[in-house]
C-alpha positions in Angstrom: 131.8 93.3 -11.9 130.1 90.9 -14.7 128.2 87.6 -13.2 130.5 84.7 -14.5 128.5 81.0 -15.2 129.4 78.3 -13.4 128.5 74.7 -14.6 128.8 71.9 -12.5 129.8 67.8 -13.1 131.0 65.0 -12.3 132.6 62.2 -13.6 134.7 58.8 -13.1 137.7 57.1 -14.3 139.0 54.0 -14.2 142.2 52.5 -14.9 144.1 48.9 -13.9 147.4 48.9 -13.5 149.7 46.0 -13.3 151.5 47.2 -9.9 150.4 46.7 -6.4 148.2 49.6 -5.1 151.1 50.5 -2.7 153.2 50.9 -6.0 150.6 53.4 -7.3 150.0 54.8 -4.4 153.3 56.0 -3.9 153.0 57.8 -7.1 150.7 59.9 -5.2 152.1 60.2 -2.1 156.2 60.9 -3.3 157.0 64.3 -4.4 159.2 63.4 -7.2 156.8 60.3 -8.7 153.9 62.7 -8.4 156.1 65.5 -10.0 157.2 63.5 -12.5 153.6 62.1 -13.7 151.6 65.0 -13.3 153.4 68.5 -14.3 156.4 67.3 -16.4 155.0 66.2 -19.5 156.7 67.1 -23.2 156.6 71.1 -23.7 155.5 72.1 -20.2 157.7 74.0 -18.3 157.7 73.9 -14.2 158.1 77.5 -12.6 157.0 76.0 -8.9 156.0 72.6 -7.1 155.5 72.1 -3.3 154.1 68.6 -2.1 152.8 68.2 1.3 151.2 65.0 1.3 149.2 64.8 5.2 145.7 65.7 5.9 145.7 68.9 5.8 148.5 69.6 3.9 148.7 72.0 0.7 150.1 71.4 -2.7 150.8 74.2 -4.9 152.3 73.7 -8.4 153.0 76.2 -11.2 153.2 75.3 -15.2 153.1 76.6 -18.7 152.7 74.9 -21.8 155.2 76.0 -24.4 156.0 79.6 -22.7 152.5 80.5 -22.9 150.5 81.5 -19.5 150.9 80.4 -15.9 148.6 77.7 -15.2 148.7 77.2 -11.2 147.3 74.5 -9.1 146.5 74.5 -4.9 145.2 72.2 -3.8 144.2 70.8 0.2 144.2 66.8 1.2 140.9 65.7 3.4 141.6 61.9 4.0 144.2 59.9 3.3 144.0 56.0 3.8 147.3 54.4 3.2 147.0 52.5 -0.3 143.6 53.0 -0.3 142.3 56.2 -0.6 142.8 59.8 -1.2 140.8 62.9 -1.3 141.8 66.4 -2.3 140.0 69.8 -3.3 141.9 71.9 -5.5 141.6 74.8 -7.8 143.2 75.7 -11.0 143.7 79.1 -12.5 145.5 80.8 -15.0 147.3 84.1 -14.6 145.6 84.4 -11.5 141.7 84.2 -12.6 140.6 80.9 -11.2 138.3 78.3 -13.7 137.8 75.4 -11.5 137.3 74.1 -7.9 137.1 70.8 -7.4 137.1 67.3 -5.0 138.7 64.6 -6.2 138.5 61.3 -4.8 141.1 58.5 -5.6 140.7 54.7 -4.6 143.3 52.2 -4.5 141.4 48.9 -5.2 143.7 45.5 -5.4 142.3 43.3 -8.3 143.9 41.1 -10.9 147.3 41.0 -9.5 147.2 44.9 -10.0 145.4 47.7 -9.0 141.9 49.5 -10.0 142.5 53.3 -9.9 139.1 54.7 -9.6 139.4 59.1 -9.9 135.9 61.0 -9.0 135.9 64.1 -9.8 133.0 67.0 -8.6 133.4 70.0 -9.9 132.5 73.6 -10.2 134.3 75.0 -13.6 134.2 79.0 -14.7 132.3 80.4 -17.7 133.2 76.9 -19.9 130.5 74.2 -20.2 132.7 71.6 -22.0 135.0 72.5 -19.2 134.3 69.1 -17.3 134.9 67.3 -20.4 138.5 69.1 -21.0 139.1 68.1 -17.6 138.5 63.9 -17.8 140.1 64.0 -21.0 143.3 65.5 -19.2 142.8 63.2 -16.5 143.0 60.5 -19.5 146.6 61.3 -20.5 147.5 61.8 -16.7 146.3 58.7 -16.1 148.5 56.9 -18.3 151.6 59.1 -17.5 150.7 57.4 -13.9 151.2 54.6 -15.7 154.7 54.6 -16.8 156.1 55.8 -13.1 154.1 53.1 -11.3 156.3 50.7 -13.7 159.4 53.3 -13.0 163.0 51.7 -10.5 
């Protein structure tokens, strides 16, 4: 068995949205807004998504981008604050090797007749050292998928 490197960061994100942090939060908290947002972008495919959104509770999704290999995600909530906060560890892996374990931490924050989204992430990420930087960029375009559903019905 080879030794694989692990590098570690952190960063933050913020983003104001012009909906009322219960309205972003439920983008979080309801299966099909958080569906939606997160996994069903343009040329990814969906082969699994469970969403058990208590402390405690597991979320497992499984994806592809454009038929190519399964990217899965599990992940475990530690707090959750109504409109306020949530924290989650998850870890990613594809075909089965995992890359990354992280905790993420999300604040709700009203301000400006909106809401300050504020994502920390720490994490742990395999044998890539511009890993972390993939990652926030990712969390960029999530960010503003988020976006659109808080505005969604």
């Amino acid at each position: 068995m080879s030794a694989t490197t692990l590098y570690h960061a952190s960063f933050t994100v913020e983003r104001l949205y012009p909906a009322s942090p219960a309205r972003v939060f439920a983008c979080f908290a309801k299966e099909e807004k958080l569906r939606r947002w997160l996994v069903e972008g343009e040329g990814w495919s969906v082969d699994a998504f469970r969403h058990d959104f208590t402390i405690g509770g597991r979320d497992h999704s499984a994806f592809r981008w454009q038929k190519g290999p399964l990217i899965t995600n599990d992940g475990v909530y530690h707090d959750i604050v109504d409109n306020e906060r949530i924290i989650i560890s998850y870890s990613m892996a594809m075909e089965g090797k995992i890359f990354s374990a992280s905790l993420l931490t999300h604040t709700f924050e009203a301000r400006d007749g909106g809401t300050l989204l504020t994502l920390t992430e720490q994490g742990t990420y395999y044998s890539d050292p511009n890993a972390a930087k993939g990652r926030e960029e990712g969390f960029l375009g999530l960010l503003a998928e988020l976006g659109k559903e808080a505005e969604r019905d």
